[in-house]
C-alpha positions, 0 to 999 in steps of 0.5 A, a space after each residue: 596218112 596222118 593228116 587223113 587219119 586224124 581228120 577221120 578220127 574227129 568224124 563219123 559216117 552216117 546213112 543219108 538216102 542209102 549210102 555213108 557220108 561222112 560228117 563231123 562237127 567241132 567246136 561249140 555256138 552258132 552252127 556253120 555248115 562249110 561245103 568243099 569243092 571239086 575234086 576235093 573234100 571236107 579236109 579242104 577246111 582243115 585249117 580254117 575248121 582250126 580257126 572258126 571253131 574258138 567261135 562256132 559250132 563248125 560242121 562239114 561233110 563229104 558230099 558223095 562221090 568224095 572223099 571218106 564218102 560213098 562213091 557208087 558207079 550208080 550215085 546220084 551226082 546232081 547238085 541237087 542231090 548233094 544239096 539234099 546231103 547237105 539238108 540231111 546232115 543239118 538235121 542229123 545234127 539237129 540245127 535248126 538256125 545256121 551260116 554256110 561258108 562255101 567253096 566252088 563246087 560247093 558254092 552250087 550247092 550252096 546256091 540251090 539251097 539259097 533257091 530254097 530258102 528263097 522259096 520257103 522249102 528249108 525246115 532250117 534258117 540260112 543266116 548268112 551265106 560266104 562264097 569262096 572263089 568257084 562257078 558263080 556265074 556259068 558265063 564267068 567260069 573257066 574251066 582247066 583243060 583237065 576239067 573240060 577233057 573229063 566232062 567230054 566222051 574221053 572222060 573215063 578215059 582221062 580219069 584213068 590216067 590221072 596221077 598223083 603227079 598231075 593232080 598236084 601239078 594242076 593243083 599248084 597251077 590253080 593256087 598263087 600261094 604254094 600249098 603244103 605236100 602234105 595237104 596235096 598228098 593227103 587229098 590225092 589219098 581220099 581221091 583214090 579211095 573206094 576208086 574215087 577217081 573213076 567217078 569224076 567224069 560223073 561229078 564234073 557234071 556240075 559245069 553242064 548244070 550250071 548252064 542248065 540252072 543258071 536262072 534259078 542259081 543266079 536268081 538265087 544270089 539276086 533275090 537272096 534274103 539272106 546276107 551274102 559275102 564273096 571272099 575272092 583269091 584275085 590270082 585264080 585263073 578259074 573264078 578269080 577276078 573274072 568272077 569278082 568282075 561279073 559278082 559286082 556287076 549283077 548282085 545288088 549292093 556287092 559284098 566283096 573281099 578281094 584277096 589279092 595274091 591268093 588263087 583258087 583255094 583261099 581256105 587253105 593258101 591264106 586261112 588266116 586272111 579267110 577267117 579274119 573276112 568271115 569273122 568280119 561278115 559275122 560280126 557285122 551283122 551281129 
């Protein structure tokens, strides 16, 4: 698949703690670390990757259990091993000083690694820190039914019946803005790789998580140190303005961009929206 093909081109797969991630970096400056969400992967930022690399040195990965990463039976799934990832491939690529433009599953992630910075436990410096719609707040979440089937006992079940036909269909039903079938057909491709679908009721362990950590990961965004951004697709029936609604009513002097006809995955229905709310963060504090 083309699209699949030349996102793999431009990177390579590394070991971090015993298994191959996926990783590549574009573009020249200051770094931005983009992490995906569930139940894509790092090609999620293909578009924006286009637009932000003019200005930054622009890095992403698979986390594992994703995409062109490993995805073992036996992985550790926790968010804070994925957050361990993210470390790791910060200093495989030597950054010591970076911005981290995030997305659902991945705005967890980014949440445990702003707990910390906050705590001092980062060998690297967290500059800025920009949310896509996703689980912020636990309390504000709503999970599709899929979601909610594969993180109960039928999971395994639901995973193996899952086709190419309902991840596009929930896909579409998630997204105001219609997304290309080559971009739907190129993540049900990295899905299925290395069997990929057999683990998702083992990464959907995420939404028990955020209950779980709730006060460290919301404590994050309320003691954050660092600049914090939300650019929010209004129309997501999961984090739209549900989750724009709870941002404003706990985290001090709210920074958001509300995207009006936009859904679930902002970076891909209005990257040009997307990146003109970036860039507008960046350079506000620059």
């Amino acid at each position: 698949m083309l699209l699949v093909d030349e996102w793999q081109a431009g990177g390579e797969l590394i070991e971090l703690g015993g298994n191959r991630i996926f990783v590549r970096a574009s573009g020249a400056g200051e770094a931005l670390l983009m992490i995906h969400g569930f139940p894509t992967s790092s090609l999620d930022w293909h578009a924006l990757e286009a637009r932000l690399r003019v200005h930054f040195r622009v890095i992403s990965f698979d986390m594992l259990g994703f995409g062109l990463s490993d995805k073992p039976r036996d992985g550790d799934y926790r968010i804070a091993a994925q957050a361990d990832l993210a470390e790791g491939v910060l200093s495989h690529f030597k950054v010591q000083r970076c911005r981290v433009l995030a997305h659902d599953y991945g705005n967890t992630v980014a949440q445990e690694l702003l707990a910390r910075q906050n705590e001092r436990r980062c060998a690297w410096s967290l500059e800025q820190l920009c949310f896509l719609n996703g689980g912020l707040f636990p309390e504000a979440h709503r999970p599709r039914l899929i979601q909610r089937l594969l993180a109960s006992p039928l999971g395994d079940w639901i995973a193996r019946l899952t086709t190419y036909a309902r991840f596009a269909a929930n896909m579409r039903q998630i997204c105001k803005l219609p997304l290309a079938d080559d971009d739907l057909r190129a993540q049900w491709a990295l899905i299925q790789r290395q069997h990929g679908v057999r683990v998702m009721p083992l990464l959907i362990g995420y939404m028990a998580e955020r209950r779980q950590f709730r006060a460290r990961w919301v404590g994050a965004l309320l003691t954050a140190k660092a600049p914090l951004r939300l650019i929010d697709g209004l129309a997501d029936p999961i984090s739209g303005a549900n989750m724009v609604q709870r941002y404003r009513e706990l985290v001090p002097q709210p920074d958001v961009v509300e995207l009006a006809h936009v859904g679930h995955y902002p970076q891909l229905e209005s990257p040009d929206a997307v990146a003109a709310a970036f860039l507008d963060f960046v350079g506000a504090l620059r």
